[in-house]
KOLDO-822741 format. One line per 2 residues: number of its first residue (from 1); their letters; for each residue x negated, y, z of N, C-alpha, C. Coordinates in pm, whole numbers, plus 50000, padded with zeros to 5 digits. Example, Ala and Ser with C-alpha at 12.3 -4.5 7.8 and 13.67 -1.06 7.14 Angstrom:
2
1 = AS = 48681,49431,50780,48770,49550,50780,48680,49670,50780; 48715,49775,50708,48633,49894,50714,48710,50003,50787
This chain:
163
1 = XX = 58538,12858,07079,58569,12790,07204,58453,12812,07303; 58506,12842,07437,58383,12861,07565,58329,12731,07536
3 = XX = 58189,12734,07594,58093,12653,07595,58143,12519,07695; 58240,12586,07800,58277,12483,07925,58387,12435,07879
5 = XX = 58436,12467,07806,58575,12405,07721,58543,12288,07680; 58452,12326,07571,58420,12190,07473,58377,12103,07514
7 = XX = 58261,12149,07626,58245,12029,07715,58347,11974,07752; 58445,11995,07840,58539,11918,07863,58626,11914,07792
9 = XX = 58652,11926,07657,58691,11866,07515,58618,11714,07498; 58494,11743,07522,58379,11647,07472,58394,11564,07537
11 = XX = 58427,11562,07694,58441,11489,07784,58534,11408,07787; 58685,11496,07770,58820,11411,07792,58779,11251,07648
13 = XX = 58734,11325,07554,58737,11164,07464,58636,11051,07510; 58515,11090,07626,58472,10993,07659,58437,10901,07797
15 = XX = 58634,10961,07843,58657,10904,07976,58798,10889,07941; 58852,10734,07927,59013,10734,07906,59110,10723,07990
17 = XX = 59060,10759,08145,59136,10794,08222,59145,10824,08320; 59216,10894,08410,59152,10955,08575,59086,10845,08659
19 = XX = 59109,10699,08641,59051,10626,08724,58888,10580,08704; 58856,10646,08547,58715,10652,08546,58617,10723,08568
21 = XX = 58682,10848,08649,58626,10978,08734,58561,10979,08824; 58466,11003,08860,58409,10963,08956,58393,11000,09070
23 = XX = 58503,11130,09090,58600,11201,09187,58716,11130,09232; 58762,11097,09150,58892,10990,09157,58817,10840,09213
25 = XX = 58738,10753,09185,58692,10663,09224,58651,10680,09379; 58550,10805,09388,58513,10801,09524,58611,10849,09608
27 = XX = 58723,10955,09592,58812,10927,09652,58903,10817,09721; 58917,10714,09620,59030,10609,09620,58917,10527,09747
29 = XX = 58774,10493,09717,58694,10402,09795,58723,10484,09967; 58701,10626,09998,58682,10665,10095,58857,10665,10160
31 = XX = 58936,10683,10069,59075,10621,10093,59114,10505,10217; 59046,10409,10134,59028,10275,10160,58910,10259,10299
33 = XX = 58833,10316,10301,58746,10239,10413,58830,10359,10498; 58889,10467,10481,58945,10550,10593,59054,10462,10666
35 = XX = 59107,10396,10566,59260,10320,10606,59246,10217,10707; 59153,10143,10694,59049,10053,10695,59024,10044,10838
37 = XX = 58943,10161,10855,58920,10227,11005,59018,10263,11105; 59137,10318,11028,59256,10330,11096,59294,10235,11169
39 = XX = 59329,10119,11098,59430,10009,11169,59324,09942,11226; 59211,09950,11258,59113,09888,11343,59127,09929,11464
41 = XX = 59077,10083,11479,59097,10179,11537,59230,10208,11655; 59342,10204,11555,59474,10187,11647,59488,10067,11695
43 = XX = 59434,09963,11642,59427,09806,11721,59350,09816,11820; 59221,09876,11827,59143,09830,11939,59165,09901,12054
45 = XX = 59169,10047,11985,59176,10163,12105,59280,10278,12098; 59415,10222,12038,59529,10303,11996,59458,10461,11993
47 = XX = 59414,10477,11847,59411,10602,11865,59419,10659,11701; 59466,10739,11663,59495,10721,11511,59325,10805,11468
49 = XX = 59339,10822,11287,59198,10814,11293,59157,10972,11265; 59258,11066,11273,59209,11217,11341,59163,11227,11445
51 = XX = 59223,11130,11567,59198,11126,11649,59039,11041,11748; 59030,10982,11604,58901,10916,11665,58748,10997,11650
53 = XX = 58802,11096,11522,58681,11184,11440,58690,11316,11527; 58814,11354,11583,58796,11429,11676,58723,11360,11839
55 = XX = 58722,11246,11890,58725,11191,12044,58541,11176,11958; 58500,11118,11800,58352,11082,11813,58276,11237,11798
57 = XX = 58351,11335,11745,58268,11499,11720,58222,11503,11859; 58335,11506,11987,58344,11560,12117,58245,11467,12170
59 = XX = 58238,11350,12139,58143,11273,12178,57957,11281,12154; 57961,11307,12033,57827,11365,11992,57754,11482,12016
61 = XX = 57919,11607,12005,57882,11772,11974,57959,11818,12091; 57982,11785,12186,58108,11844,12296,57917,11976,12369
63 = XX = 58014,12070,12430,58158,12132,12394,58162,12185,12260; 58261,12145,12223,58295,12245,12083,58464,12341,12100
65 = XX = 58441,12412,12006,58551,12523,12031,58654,12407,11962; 58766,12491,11946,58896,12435,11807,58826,12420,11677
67 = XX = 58813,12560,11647,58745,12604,11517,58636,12541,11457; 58546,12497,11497,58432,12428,11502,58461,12266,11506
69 = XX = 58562,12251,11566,58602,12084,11570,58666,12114,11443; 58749,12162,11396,58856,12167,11287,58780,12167,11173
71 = XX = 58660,12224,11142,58583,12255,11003,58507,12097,11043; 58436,12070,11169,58365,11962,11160,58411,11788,11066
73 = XX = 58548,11821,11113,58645,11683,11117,58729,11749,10993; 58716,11884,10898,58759,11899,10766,58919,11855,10801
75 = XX = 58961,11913,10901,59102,11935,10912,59128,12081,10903; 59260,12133,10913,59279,12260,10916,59287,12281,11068
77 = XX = 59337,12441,11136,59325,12422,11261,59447,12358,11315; 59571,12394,11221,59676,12371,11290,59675,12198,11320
79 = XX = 59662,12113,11220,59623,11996,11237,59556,11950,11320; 59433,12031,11367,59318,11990,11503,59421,12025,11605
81 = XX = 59506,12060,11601,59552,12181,11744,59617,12095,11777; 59721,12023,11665,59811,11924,11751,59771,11790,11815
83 = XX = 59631,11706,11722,59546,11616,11738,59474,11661,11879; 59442,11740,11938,59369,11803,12077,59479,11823,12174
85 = XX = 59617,11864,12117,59725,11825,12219,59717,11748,12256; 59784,11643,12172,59757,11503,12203,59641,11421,12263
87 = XX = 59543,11414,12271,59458,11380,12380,59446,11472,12500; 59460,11589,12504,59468,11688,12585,59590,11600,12706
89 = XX = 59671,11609,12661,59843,11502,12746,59807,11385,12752; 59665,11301,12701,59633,11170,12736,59527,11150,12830
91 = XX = 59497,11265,12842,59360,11275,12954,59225,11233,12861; 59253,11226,12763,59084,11225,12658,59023,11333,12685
93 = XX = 59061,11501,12657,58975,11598,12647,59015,11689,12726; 58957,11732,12767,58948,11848,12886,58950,11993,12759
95 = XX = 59035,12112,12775,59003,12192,12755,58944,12371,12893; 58844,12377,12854,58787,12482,12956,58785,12658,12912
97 = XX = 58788,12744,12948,58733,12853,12928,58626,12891,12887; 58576,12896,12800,58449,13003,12744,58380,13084,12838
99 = XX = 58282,13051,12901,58246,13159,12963,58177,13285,12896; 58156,13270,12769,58095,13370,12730,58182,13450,12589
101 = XX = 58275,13410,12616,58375,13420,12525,58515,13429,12616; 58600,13527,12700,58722,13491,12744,58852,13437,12697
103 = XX = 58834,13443,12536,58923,13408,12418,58940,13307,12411; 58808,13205,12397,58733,13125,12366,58773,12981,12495
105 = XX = 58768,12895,12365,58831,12766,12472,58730,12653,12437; 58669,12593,12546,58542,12494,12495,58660,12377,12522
107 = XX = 58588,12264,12447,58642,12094,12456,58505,12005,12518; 58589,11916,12553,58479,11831,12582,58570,11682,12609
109 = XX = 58530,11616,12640,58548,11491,12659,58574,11455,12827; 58684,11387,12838,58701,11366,13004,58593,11236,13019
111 = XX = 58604,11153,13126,58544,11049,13137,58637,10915,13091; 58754,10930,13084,58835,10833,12984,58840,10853,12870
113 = XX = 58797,10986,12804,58733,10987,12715,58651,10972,12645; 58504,10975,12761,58397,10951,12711,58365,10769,12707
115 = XX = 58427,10684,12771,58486,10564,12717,58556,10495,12651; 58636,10594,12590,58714,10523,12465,58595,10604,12362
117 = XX = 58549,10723,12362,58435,10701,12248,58309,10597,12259; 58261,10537,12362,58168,10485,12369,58206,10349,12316
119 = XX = 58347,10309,12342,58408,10161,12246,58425,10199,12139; 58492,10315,12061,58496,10405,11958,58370,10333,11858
121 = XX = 58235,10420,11937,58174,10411,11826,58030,10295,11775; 58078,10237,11917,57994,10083,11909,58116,09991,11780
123 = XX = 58259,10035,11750,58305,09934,11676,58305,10029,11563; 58273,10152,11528,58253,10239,11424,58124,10160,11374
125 = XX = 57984,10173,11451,57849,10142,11370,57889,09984,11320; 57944,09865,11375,57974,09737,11338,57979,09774,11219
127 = XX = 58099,09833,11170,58238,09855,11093,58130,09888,10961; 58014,09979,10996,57957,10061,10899,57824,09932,10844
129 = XX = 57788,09849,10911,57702,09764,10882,57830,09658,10802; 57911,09602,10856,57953,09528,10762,58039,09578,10626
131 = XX = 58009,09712,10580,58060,09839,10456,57965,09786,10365; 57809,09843,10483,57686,09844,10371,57611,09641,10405
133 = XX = 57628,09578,10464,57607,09463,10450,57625,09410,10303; 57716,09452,10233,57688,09339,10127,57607,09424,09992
135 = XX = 57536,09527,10102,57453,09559,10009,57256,09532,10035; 57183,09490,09931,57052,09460,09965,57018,09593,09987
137 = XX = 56872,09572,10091,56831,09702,10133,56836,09794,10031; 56759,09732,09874,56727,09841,09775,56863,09891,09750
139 = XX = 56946,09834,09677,57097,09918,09734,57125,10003,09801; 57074,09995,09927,57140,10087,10047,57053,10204,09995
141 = XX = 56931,10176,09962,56874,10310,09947,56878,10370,09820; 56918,10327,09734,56988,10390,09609,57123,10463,09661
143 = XX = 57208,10395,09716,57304,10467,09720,57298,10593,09841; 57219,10570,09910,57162,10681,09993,57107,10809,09914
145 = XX = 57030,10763,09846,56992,10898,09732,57069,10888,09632; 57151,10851,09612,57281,10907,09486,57363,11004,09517
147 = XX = 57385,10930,09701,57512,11042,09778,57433,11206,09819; 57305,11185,09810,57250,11279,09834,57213,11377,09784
149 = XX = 57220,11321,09626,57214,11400,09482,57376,11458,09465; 57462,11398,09485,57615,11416,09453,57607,11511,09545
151 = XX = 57605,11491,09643,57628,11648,09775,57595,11731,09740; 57470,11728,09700,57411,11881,09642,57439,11927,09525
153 = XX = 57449,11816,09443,57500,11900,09303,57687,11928,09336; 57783,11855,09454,57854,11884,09464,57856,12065,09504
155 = XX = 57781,12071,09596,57710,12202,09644,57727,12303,09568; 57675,12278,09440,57606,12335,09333,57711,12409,09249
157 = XX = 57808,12323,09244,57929,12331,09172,58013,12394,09251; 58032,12381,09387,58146,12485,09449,58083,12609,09455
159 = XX = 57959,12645,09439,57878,12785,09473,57904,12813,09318; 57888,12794,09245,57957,12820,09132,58060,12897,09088
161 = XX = 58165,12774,09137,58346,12852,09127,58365,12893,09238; 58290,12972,09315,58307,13086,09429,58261,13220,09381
163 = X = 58195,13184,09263,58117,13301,09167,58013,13363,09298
């Protein structure tokens, strides 16, 4: 038997089920505070929550292309394309020409845009203090360097099975 087999031979008997994964767990949590954010989000400032990760990118990183918004916000493009329609027909984002690129289409943020991100993300940081609020500082900073170890060894592992 491969060496990576048995490991995960070894493994399946000492995890009894997908919900003790810790892929599956952090999924289900980021699930949840995504959902979370949503119906906040569409309550305060009707805007669903592609749409808010696209209006806070443009807000932080404007101009950005499609392409560059789409990998940022880990959507595909076609998904960004219709999410940028849609504010595009709401007067959120301006799309412009590239000047250095004629292909090339920059985004940016209108000025009703750049006010629904500025309510955006004053009720985003709240949102994120009362996440990590019920955690003591030493907490916060454990889990700060756990997520930071997981990224990279996540890292580690897709550079891997990319061979």
């Amino acid at each position: 038997m491969h060496r990576a087999q048995a490991a995960l031979a070894a493994a399946d008997t000492d995890l009894a089920t997908i919900r003790e994964l810790l892929s599956f767990r952090l999924h289900r949590l980021a699930g949840q505070i995504s959902r979370s954010a949503g119906l906040r989000y569409r309550r305060l400032f009707d805007v669903s929550l592609g749409e808010w990760r696209t209006i806070a990118l443009l807000g932080a990183e404007a101009p950005m292309s499609l392409n560059a918004l789409a990998r940022a916000a880990d959507l595909d493009k076609g998904q960004m394309s219709r999410v940028v329609a849609g504010l595009v027909d709401r007067g959120l984002i301006r799309k412009q020409s590239d000047a250095s690129d004629n292909r090339g289409i920059r985004l940016t943020l209108t000025r009703s845009g750049r006010r629904i991100y500025d309510g955006l993300i004053g009720a985003a940081r709240l949102r994120n203090e009362q996440l990590l609020g019920v955690l003591s500082p030493a907490e916060r900073r454990g889990l700060e360097a756990a997520m930071l170890k997981l990224e990279a060894q996540a890292r580690v592992l897709i550079h891997a099975e990319e061979g």
